[in-house]
C-alpha positions, -999 to 999 in steps of 0.1 A, spaced: -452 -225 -287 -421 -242 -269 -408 -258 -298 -406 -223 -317 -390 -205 -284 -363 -237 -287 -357 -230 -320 -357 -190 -317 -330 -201 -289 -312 -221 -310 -309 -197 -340 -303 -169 -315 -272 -192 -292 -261 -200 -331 -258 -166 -341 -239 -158 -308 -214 -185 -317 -209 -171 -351 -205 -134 -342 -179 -148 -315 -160 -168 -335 -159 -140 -365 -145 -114 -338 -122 -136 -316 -87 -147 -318 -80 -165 -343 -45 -175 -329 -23 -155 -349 -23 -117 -335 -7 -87 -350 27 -83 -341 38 -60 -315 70 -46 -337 51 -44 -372 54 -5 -381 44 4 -416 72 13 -438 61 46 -445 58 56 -410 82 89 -402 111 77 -377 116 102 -347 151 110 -337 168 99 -305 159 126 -283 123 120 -291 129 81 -284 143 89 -249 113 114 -241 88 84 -256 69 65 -227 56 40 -254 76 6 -253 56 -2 -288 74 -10 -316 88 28 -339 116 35 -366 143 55 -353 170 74 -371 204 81 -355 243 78 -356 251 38 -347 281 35 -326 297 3 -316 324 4 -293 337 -17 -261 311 -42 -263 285 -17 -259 260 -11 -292 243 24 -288 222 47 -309 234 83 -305 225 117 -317 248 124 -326 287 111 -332 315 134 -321 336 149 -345 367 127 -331 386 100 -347 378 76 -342 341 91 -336 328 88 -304 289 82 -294 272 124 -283 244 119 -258 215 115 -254 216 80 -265 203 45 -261 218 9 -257 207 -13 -285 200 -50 -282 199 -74 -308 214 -59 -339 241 -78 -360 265 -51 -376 270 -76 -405 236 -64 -414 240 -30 -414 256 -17 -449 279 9 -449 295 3 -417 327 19 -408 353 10 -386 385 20 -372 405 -5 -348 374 -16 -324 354 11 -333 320 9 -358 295 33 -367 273 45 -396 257 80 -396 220 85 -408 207 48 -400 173 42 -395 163 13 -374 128 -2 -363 134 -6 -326 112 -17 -288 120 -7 -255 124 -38 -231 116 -32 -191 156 -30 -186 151 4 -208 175 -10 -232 158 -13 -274 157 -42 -292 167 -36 -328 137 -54 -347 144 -40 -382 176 -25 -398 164 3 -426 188 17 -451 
């Protein structure tokens, strides 16, 4: 009888393994700033009221200007424009990667973008993905 309760123990301890191993880690987790492509963006009013800092497409007017990258939205009607609050500060974007940029002296900006973007602890948002 304690041979067959080793065993049972065995089998049983193996199974455990098995089970742990099927539902644990496998060292590649799901990234933080994947969002489905056919997920609806919100605008920039609705980012600002968002508490999440998870990973969400965003549409707005881009404006660059003075060193400073924002999201607006809304651009006024001024020439060159100029970035209508509320908006954001965005991090990490490249404007050679945004088509249809326009510019005017040191001013960019591109209505109607939609951008995947994160908010970091400083409240600023990472630009993770440009969407045309």
């Amino acid at each position: 009888m304690a041979r067959r309760t080793r065993t049972l123990t065995a089998t049983a301890l193996a199974a455990a393994a098995l089970l742990l191993t099927a539902c644990g880690d496998d060292g590649e987790a799901e990234p933080s700033d994947t969002v489905p492509s056919d997920t609806v963006p919100i605008t920039v009013e609705q980012l600002v009221e968002r508490s999440s800092d998870t990973a969400i497409p965003v549409v707005g007017f881009l404006h660059i200007s003075g060193g400073s990258t924002r999201l607006c939205a809304l651009i006024l009607e001024s020439y060159p424009p100029q970035c209508g609050e509320p908006s954001v500060e965005l991090v990490g974007i490249v404007p050679e990667d945004v088509p249809g940029l326009q510019s005017e002296g040191s001013v960019q900006w591109r209505e109607q973008l939609e951008l995947v973007v994160q908010r970091n602890p400083d409240a600023t948002f990472t630009v993770l993905d440009v969407r045309t």
